[in-house]
C-alpha positions in Angstrom: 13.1 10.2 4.6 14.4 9.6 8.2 13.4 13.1 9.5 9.7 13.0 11.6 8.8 16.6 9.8 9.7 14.6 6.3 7.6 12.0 7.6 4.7 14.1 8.6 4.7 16.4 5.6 4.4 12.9 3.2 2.0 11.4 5.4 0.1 15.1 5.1 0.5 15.1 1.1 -0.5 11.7 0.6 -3.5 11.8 2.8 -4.9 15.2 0.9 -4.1 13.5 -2.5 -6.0 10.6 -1.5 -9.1 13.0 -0.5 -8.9 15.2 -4.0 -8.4 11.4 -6.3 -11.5 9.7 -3.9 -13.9 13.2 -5.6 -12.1 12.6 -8.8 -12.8 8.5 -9.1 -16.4 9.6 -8.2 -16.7 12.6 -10.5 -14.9 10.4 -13.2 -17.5 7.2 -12.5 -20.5 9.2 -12.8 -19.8 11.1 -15.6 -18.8 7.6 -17.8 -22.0 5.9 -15.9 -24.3 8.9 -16.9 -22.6 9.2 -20.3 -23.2 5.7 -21.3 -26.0 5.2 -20.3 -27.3 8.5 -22.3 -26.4 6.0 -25.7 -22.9 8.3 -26.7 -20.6 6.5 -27.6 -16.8 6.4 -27.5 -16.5 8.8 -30.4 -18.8 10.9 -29.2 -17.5 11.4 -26.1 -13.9 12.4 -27.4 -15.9 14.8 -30.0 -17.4 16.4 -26.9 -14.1 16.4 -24.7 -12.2 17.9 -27.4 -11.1 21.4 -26.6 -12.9 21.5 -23.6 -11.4 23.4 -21.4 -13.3 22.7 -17.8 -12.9 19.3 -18.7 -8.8 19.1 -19.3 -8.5 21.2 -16.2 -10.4 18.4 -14.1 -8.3 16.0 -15.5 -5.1 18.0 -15.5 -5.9 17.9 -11.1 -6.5 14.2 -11.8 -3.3 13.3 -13.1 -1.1 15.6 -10.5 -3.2 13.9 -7.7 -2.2 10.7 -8.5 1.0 12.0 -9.4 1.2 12.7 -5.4 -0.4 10.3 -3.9 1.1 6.9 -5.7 5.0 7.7 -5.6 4.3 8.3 -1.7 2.6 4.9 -1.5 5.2 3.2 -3.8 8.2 4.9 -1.9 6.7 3.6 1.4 6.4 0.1 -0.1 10.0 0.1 -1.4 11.4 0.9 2.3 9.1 -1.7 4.0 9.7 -4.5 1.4 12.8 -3.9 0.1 14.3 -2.3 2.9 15.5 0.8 0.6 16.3 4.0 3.1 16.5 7.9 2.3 17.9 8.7 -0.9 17.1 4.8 -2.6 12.8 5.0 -1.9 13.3 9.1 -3.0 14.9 8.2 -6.3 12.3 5.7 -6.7 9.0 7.6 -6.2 10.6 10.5 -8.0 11.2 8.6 -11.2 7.9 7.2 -11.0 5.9 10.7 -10.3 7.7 12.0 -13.1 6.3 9.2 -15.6 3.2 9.5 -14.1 3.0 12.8 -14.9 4.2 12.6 -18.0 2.1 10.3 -18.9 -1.3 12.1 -17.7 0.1 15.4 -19.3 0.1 13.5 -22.3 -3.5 11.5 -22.5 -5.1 14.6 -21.4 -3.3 16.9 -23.9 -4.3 14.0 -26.7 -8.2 14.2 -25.7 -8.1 17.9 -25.1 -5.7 18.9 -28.3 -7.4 15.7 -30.4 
């Protein structure tokens, strides 16, 4: 990660992923707040996200968004605390996006698919 144009195109992704999960927090928040509030309850809300399609696809950009934006962060962390360089921080925030993913893929496939 030593290259400026590697450098600028992580800073870029990380910076867009942050904009797209700052909408989905708020999207996310509101809809609990006004759900809630509305009486349903936790039951009721899986019953209604249950093969819902606009509502896996929300979450589906959800999980790739963090997916982007935390390994960035984490990789960053690793070469500033740690001191890991290049291929150590890459191998890091790789293995952690792919968890990440794996594990959104899989709690929104579980509400979605019940």
């Amino acid at each position: 990660m030593n290259s400026s144009m590697t450098q600028a195109r992580l800073w870029y992704w990380q910076r867009m992923s942050a904009m797209l999960l700052a909408l989905c927090v708020a999207v996310h928040l509101v809809t609990l707040v006004y759900a809630v509030r509305g009486g349903l309850t936790a039951a009721e809300i899986l019953a209604r996200t249950q093969g819902n399609l606009p509502f896996a696809v929300f979450y589906l950009v959800f999980v790739a968004a963090v997916a982007v934006h935390a390994p960035i962060g984490l990789a960053r962390i690793a070469e500033e605390w740690l001191g890991w360089r290049g291929s150590a921080s890459m191998a890091l925030a790789g293995t952690f996006a792919a968890i990440l993913l794996a594990l959104g893929l899989r709690a929104v496939w579980a509400v979605f698919a019940g």
